[in-house]
mmCIF file of the C-alpha atoms, coordinates in Angstrom:
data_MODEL
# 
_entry.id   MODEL 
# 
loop_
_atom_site.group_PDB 
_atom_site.id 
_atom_site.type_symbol 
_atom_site.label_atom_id 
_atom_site.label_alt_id 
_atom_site.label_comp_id 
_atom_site.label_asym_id 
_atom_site.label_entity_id 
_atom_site.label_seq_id 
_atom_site.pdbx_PDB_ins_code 
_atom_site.Cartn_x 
_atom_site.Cartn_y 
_atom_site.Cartn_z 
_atom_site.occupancy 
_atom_site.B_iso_or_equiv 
_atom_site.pdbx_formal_charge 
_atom_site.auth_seq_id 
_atom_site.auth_comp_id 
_atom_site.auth_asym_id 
_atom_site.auth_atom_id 
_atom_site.pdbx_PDB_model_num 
ATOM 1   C CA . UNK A 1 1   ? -0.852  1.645   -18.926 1.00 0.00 ? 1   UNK A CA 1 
ATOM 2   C CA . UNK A 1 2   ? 0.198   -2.013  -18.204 1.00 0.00 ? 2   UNK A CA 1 
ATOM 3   C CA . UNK A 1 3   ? -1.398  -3.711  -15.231 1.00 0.00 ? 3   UNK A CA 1 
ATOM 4   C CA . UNK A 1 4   ? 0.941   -5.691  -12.519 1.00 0.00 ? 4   UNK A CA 1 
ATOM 5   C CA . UNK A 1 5   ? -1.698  -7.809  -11.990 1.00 0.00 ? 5   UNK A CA 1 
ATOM 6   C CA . UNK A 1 6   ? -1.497  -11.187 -12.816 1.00 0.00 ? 6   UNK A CA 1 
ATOM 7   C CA . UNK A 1 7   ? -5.069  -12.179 -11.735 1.00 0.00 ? 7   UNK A CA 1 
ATOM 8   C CA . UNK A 1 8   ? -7.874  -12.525 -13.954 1.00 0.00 ? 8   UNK A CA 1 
ATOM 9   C CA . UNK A 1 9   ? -10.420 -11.128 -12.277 1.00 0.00 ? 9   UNK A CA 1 
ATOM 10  C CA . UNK A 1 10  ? -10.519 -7.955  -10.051 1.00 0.00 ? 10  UNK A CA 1 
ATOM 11  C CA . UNK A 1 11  ? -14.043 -7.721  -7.526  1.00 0.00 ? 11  UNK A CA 1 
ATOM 12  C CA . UNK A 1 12  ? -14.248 -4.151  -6.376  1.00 0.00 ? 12  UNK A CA 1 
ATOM 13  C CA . UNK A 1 13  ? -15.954 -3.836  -2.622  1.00 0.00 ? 13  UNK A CA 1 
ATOM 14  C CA . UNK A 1 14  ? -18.519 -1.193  -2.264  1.00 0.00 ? 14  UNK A CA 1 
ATOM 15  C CA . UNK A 1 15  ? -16.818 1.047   0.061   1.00 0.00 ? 15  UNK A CA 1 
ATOM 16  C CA . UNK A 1 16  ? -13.827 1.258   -1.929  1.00 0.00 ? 16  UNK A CA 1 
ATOM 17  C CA . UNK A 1 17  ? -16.639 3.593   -4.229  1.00 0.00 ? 17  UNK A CA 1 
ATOM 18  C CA . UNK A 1 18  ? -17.801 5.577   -0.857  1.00 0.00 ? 18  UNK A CA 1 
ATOM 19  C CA . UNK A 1 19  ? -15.252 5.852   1.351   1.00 0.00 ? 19  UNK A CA 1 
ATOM 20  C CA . UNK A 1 20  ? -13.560 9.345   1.351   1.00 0.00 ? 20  UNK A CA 1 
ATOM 21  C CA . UNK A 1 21  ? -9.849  9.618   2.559   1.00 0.00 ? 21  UNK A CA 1 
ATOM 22  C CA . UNK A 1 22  ? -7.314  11.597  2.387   1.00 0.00 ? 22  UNK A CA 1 
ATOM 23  C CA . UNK A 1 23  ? -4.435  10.977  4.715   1.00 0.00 ? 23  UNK A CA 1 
ATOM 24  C CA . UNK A 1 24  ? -3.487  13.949  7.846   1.00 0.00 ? 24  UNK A CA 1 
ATOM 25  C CA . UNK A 1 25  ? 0.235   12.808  8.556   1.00 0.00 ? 25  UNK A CA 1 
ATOM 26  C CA . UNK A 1 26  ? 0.491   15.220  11.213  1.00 0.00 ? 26  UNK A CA 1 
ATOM 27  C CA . UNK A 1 27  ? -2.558  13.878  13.013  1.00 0.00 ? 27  UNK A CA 1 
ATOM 28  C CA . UNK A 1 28  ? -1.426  10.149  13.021  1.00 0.00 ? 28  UNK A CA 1 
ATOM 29  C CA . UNK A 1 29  ? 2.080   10.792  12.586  1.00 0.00 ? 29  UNK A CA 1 
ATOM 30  C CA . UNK A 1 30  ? 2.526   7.849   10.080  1.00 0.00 ? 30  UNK A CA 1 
ATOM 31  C CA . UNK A 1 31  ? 0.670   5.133   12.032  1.00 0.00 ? 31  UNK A CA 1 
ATOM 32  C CA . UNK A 1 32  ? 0.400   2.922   8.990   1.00 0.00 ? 32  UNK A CA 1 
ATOM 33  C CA . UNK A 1 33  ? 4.080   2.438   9.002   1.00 0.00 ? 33  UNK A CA 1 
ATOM 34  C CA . UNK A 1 34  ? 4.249   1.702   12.816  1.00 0.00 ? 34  UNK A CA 1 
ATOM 35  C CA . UNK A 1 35  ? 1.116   -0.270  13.407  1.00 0.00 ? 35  UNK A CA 1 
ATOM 36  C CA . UNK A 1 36  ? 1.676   -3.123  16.649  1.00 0.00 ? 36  UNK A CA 1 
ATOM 37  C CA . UNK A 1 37  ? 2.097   -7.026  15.889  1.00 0.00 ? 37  UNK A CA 1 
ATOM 38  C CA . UNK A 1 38  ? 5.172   -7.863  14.580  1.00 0.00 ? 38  UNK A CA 1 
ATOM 39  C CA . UNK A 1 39  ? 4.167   -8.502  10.865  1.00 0.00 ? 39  UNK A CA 1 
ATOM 40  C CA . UNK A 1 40  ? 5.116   -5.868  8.533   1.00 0.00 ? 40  UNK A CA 1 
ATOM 41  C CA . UNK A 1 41  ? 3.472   -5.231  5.356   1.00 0.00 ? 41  UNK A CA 1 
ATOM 42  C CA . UNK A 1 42  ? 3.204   -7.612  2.872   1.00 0.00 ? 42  UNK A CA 1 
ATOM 43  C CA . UNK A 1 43  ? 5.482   -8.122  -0.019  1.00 0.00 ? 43  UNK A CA 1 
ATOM 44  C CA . UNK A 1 44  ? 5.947   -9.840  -3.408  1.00 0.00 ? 44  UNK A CA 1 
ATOM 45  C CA . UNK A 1 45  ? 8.982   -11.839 -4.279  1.00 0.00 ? 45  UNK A CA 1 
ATOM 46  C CA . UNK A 1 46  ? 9.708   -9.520  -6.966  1.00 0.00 ? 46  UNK A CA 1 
ATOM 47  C CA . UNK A 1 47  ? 9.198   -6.045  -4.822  1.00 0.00 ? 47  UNK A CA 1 
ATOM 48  C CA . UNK A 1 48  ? 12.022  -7.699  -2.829  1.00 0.00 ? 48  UNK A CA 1 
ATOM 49  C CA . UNK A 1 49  ? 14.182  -8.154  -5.396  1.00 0.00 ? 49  UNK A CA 1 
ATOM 50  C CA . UNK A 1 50  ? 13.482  -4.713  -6.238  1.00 0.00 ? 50  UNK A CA 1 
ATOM 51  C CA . UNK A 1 51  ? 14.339  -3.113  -2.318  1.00 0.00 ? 51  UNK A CA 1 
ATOM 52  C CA . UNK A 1 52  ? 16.856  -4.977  -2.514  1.00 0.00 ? 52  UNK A CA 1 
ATOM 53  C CA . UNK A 1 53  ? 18.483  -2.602  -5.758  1.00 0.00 ? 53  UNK A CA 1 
ATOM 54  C CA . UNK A 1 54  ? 17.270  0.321   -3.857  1.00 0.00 ? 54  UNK A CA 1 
ATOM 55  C CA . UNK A 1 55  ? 18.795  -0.539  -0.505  1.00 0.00 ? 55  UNK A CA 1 
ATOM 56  C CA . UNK A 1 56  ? 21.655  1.265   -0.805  1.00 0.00 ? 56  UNK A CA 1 
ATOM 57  C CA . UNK A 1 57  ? 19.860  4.413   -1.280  1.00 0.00 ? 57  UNK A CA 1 
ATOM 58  C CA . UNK A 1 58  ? 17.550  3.944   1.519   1.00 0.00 ? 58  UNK A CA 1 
ATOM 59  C CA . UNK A 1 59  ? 19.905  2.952   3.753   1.00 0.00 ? 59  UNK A CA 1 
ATOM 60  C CA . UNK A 1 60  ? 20.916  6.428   3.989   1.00 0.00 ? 60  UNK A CA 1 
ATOM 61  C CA . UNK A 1 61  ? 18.013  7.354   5.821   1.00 0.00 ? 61  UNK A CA 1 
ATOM 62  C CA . UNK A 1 62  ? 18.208  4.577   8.143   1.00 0.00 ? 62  UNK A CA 1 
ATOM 63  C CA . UNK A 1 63  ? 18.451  4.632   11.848  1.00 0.00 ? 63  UNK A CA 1 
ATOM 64  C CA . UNK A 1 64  ? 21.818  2.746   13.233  1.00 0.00 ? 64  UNK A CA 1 
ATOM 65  C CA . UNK A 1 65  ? 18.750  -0.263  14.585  1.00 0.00 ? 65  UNK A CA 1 
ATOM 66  C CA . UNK A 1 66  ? 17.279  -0.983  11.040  1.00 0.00 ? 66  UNK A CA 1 
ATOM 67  C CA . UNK A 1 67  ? 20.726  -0.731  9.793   1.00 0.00 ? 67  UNK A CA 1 
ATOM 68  C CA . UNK A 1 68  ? 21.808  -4.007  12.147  1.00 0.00 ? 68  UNK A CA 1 
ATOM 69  C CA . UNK A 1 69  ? 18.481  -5.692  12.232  1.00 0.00 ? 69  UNK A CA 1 
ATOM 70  C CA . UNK A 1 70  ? 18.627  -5.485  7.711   1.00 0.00 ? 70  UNK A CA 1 
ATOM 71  C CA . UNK A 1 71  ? 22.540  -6.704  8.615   1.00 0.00 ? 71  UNK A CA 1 
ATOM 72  C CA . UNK A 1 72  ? 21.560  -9.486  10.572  1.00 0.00 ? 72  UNK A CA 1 
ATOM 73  C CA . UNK A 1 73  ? 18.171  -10.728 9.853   1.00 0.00 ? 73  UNK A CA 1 
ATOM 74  C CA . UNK A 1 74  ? 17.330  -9.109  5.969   1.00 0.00 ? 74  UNK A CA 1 
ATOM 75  C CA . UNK A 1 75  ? 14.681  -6.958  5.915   1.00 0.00 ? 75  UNK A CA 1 
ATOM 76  C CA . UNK A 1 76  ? 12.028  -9.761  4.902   1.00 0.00 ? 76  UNK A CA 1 
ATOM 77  C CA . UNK A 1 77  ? 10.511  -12.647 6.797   1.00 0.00 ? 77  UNK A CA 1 
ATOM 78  C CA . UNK A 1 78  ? 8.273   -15.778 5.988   1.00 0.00 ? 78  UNK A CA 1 
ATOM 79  C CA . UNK A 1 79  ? 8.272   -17.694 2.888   1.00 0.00 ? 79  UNK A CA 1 
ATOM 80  C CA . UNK A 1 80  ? 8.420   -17.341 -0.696  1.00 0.00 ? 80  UNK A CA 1 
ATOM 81  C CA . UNK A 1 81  ? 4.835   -16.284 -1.692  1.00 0.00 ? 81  UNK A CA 1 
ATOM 82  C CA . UNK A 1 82  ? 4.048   -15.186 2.089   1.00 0.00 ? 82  UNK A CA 1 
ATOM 83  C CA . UNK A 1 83  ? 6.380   -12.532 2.913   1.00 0.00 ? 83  UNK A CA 1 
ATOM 84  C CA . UNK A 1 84  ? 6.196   -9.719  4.738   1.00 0.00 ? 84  UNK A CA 1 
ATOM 85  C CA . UNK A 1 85  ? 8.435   -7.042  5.551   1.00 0.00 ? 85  UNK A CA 1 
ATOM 86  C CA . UNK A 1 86  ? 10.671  -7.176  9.038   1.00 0.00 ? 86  UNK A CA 1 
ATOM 87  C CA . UNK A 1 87  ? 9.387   -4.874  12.031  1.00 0.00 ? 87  UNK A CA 1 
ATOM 88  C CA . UNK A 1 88  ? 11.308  -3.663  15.484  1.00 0.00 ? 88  UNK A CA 1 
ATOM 89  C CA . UNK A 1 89  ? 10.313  -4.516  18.402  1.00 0.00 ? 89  UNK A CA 1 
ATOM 90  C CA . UNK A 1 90  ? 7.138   -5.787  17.063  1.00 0.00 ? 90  UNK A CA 1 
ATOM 91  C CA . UNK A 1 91  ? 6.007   -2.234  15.325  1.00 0.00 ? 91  UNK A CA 1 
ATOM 92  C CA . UNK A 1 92  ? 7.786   -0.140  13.241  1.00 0.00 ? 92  UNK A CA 1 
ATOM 93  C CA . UNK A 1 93  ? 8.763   -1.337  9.613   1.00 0.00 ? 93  UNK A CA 1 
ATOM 94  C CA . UNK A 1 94  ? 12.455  -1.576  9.455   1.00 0.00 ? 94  UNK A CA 1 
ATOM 95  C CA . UNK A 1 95  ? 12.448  1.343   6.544   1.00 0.00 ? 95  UNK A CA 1 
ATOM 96  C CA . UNK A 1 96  ? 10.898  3.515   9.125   1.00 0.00 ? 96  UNK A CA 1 
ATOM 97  C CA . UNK A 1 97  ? 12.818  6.785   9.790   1.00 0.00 ? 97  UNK A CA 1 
ATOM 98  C CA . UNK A 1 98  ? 11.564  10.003  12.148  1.00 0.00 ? 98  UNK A CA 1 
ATOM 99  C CA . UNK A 1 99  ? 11.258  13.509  11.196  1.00 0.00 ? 99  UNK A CA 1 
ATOM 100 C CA . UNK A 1 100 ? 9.801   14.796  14.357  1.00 0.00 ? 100 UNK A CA 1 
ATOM 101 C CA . UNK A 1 101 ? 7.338   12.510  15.314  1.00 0.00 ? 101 UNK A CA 1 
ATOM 102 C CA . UNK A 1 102 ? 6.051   11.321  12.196  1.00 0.00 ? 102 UNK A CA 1 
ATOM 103 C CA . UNK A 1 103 ? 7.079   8.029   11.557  1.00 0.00 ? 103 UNK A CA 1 
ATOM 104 C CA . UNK A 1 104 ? 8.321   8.018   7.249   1.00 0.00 ? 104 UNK A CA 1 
ATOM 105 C CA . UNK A 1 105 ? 9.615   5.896   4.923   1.00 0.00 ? 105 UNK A CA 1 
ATOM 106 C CA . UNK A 1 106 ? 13.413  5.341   3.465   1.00 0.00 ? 106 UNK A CA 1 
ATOM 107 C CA . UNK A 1 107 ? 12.341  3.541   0.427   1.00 0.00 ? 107 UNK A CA 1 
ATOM 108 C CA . UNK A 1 108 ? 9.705   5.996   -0.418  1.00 0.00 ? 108 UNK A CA 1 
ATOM 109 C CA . UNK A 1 109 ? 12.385  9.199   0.264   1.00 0.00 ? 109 UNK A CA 1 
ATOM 110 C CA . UNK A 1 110 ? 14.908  7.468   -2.146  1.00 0.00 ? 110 UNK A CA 1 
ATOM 111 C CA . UNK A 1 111 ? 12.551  7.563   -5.031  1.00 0.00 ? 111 UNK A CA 1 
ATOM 112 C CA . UNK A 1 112 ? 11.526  10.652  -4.386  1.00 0.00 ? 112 UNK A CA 1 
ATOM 113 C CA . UNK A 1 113 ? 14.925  11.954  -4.248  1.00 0.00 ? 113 UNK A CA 1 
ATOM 114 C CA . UNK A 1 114 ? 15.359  10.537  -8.268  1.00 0.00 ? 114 UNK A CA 1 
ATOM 115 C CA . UNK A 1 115 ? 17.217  7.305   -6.546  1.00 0.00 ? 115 UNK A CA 1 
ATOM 116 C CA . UNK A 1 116 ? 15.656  4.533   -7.094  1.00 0.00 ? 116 UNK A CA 1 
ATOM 117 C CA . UNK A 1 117 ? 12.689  3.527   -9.068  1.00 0.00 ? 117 UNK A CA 1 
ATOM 118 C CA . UNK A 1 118 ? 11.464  1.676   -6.696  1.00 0.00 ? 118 UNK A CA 1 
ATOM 119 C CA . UNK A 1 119 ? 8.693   3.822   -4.554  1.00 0.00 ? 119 UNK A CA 1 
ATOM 120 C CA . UNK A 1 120 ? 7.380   1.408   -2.197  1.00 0.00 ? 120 UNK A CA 1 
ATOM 121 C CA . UNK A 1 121 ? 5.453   -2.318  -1.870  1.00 0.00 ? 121 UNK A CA 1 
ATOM 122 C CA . UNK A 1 122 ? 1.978   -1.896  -3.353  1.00 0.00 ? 122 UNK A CA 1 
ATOM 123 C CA . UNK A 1 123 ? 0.191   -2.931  -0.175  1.00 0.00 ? 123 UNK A CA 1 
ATOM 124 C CA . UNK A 1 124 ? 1.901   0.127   1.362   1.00 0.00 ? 124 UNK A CA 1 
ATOM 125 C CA . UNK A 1 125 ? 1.005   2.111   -1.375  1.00 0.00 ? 125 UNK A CA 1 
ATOM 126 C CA . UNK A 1 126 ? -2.679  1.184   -1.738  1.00 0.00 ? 126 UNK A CA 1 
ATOM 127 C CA . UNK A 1 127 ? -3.612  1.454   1.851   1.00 0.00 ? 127 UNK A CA 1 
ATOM 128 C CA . UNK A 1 128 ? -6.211  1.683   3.239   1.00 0.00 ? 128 UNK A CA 1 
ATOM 129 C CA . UNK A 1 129 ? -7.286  -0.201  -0.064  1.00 0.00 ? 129 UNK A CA 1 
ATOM 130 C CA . UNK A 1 130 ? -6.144  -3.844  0.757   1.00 0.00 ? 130 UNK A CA 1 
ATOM 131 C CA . UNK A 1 131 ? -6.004  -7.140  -1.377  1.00 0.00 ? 131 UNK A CA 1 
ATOM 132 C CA . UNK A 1 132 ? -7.532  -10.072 -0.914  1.00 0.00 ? 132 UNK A CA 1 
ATOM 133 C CA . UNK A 1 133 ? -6.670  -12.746 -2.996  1.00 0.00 ? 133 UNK A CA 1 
ATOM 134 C CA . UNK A 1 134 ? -8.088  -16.017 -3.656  1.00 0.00 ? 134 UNK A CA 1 
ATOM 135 C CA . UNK A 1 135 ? -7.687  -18.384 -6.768  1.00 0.00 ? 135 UNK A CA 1 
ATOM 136 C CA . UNK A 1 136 ? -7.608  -15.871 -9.920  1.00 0.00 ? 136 UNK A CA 1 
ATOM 137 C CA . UNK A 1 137 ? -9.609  -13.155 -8.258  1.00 0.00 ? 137 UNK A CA 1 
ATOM 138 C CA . UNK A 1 138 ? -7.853  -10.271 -6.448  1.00 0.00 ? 138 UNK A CA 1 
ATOM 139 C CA . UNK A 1 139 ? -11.122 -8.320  -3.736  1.00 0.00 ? 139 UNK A CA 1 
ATOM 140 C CA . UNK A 1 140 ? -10.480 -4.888  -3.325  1.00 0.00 ? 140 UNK A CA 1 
ATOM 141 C CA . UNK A 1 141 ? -11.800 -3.162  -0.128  1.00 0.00 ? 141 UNK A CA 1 
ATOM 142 C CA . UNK A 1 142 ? -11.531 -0.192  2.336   1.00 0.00 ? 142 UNK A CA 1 
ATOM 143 C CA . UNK A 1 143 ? -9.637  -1.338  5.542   1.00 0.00 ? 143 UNK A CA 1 
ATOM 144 C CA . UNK A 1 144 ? -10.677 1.078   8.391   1.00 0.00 ? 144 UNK A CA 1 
ATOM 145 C CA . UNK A 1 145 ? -8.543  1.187   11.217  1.00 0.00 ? 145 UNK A CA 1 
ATOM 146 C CA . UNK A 1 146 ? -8.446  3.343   14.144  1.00 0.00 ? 146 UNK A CA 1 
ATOM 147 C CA . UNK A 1 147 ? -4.810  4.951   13.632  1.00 0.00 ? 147 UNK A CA 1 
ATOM 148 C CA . UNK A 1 148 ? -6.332  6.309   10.588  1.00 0.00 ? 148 UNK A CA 1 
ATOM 149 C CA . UNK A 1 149 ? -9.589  8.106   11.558  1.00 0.00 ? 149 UNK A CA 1 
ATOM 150 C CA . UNK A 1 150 ? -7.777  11.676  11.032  1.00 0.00 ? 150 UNK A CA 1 
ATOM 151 C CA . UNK A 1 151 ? -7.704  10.142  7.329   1.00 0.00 ? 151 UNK A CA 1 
ATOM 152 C CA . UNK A 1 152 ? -11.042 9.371   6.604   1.00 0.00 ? 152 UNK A CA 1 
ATOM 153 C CA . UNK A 1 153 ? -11.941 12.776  8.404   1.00 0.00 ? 153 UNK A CA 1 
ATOM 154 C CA . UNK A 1 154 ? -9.722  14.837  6.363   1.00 0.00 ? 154 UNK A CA 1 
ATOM 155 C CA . UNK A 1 155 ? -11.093 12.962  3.339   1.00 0.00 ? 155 UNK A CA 1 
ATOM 156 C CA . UNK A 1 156 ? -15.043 13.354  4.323   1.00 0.00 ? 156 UNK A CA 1 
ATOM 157 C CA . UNK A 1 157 ? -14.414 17.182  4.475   1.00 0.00 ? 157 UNK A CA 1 
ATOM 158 C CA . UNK A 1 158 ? -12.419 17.688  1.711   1.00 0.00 ? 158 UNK A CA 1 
ATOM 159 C CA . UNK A 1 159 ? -15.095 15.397  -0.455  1.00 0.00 ? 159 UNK A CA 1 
ATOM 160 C CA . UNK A 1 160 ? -11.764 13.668  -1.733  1.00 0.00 ? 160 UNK A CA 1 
ATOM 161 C CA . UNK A 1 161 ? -12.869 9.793   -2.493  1.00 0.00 ? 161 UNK A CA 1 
ATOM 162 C CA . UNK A 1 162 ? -10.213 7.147   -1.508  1.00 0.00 ? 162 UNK A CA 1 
ATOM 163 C CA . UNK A 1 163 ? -9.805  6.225   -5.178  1.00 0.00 ? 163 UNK A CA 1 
ATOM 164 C CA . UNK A 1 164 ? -9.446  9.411   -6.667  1.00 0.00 ? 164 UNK A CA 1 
ATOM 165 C CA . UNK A 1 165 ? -6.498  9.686   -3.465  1.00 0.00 ? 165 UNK A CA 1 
ATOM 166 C CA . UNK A 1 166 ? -5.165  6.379   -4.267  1.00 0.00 ? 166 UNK A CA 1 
ATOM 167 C CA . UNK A 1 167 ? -5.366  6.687   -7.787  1.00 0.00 ? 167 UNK A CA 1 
ATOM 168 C CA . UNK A 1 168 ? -1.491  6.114   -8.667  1.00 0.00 ? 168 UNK A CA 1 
ATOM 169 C CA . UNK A 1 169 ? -1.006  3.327   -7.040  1.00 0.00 ? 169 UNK A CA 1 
ATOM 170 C CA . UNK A 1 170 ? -4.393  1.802   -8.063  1.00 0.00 ? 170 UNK A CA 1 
ATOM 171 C CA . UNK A 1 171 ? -3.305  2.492   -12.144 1.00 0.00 ? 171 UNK A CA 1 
ATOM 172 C CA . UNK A 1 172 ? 0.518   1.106   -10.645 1.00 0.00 ? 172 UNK A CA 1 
ATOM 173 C CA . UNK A 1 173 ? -1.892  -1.999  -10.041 1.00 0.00 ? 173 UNK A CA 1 
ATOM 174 C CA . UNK A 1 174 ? -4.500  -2.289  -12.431 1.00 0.00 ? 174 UNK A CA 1 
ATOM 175 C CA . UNK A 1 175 ? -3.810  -0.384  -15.420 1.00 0.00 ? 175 UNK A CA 1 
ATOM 176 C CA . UNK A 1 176 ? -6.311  3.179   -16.325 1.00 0.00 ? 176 UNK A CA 1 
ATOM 177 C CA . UNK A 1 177 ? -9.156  0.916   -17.995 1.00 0.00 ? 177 UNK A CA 1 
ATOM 178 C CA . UNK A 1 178 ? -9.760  -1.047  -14.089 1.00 0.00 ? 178 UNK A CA 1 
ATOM 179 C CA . UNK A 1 179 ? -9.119  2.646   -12.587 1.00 0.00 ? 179 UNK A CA 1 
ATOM 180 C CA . UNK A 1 180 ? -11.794 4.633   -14.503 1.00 0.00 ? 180 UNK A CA 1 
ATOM 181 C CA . UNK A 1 181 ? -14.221 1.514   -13.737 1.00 0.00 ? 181 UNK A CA 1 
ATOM 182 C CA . UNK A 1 182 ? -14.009 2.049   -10.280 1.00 0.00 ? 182 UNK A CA 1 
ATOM 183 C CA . UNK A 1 183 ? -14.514 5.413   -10.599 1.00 0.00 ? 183 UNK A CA 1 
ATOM 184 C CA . UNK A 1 184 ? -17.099 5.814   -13.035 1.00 0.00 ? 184 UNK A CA 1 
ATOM 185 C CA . UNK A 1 185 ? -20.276 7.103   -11.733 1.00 0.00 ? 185 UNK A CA 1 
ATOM 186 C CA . UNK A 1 186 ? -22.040 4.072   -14.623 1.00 0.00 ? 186 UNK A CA 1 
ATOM 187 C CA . UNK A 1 187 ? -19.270 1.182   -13.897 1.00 0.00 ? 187 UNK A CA 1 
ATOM 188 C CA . UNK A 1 188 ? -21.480 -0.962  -15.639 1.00 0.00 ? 188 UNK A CA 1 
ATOM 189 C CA . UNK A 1 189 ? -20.774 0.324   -19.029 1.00 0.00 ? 189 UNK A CA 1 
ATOM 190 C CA . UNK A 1 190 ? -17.310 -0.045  -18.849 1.00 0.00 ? 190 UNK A CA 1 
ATOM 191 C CA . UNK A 1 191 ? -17.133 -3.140  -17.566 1.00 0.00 ? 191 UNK A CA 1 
ATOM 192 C CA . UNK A 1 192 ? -14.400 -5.879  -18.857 1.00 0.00 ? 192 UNK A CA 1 
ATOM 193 C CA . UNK A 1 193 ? -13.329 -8.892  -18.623 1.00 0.00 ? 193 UNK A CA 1 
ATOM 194 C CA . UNK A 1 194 ? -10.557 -7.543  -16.087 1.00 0.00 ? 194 UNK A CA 1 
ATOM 195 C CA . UNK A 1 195 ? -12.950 -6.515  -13.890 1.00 0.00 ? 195 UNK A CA 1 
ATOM 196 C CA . UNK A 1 196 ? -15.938 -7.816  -12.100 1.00 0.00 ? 196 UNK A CA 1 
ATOM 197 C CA . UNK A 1 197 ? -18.997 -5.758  -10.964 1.00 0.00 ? 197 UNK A CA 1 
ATOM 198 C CA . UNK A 1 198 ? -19.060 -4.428  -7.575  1.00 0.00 ? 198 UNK A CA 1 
ATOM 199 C CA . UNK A 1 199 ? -20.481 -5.264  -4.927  1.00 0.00 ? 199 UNK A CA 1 
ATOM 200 C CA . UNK A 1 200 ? -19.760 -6.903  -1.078  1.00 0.00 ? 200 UNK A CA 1 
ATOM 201 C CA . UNK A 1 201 ? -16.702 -8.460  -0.872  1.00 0.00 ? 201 UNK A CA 1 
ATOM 202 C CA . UNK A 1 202 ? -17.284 -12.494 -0.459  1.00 0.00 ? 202 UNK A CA 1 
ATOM 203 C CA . UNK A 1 203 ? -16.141 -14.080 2.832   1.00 0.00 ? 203 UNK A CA 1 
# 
């Protein structure tokens, strides 16, 4: 499977092997999609382009708010190369709609519903993976947050590892030959050029 990677080299943290999650959606209620500060998650200039084809669909699923805020301020702020999807009142993602409680998301229900093919911005899909990037490399690591401790909880006792749980959108980014290197139990015989060994993630 093609990569959408454009970076040369891919440094896989340690706990990215180790950690076990599995996420409990009726324990945090969809935190990840709600979390405080005002930035939203982070998007590509192309995965706009590409909500911006599936809006229609989503925006089915909207509340009336996202519906005004997408109307009047687009549903992505910074620059090109630095954006980041728009939040209300400095929390939930503007694709955010409720069932209950649990806080879910209108791009992701689109696809699902045969919609769209657009499921969702990688960095949404990959969490609590997350990317750092510098110059041609692209560090993977574990992100643990408190919202999500009913994850890593659910994951530890159902032995599920957070890359065998993430393993769709981690082929979505990589392509199967990065994907069965991180979780080989002998990475070092199948390493590649794409990929470099693991380890701590620099600072």
């Amino acid at each position: 499977m093609k990569s959408d990677s454009t970076y040369s080299f891919v440094i896989i943290d340690q706990n990215v092997r180790t950690t076990h999650f599995a996420c409990n959606l009726l324990e945090c209620k969809g935190a990840c999609c709600t979390l405080p500060g005002g930035r939203g998650a982070p998007v590509t200039d192309d995965e706009c382009d590409a909500i911006l084809q599936a809006l229609p669909a989503a925006s089915k699923y909207l509340p009336e708010r996202s519906i005004q805020r997408i109307a009047q301020s687009g549903f992505w702020e910074g620059s090109d190369g630095r954006r980041a999807l728009e939040c209300i009142d400095n929390k939930d993602c503007v694709f955010v709609y409720y069932e209950g409680e649990i806080a879910k998301c209108a791009l992701e229900r689109a696809y699902l519903n045969g919609e769209t093919t657009f499921r969702k911005p990688l960095s949404c899909h990959l969490f609590p993976i997350r990317i750092s990037k510098t110059n041609d490399t692209e560090h993977l690591y574990v992100e643990r947050i408190p919202e999500c401790e009913a994850g890593y909880k659910n994951g530890e006792e159902k032995k599920i590892p957070v890359a065998d749980f993430l393993r769709e959108p981690l082929i979505r980014a990589y392509g199967e030959s990065v994907y069965n290197a991180i979780v080989s139990d002998n990475p070092d015989t199948v390493m590649t050029n794409d990929i470099a060994p693991f380890g701590t993630m620099p600072e």
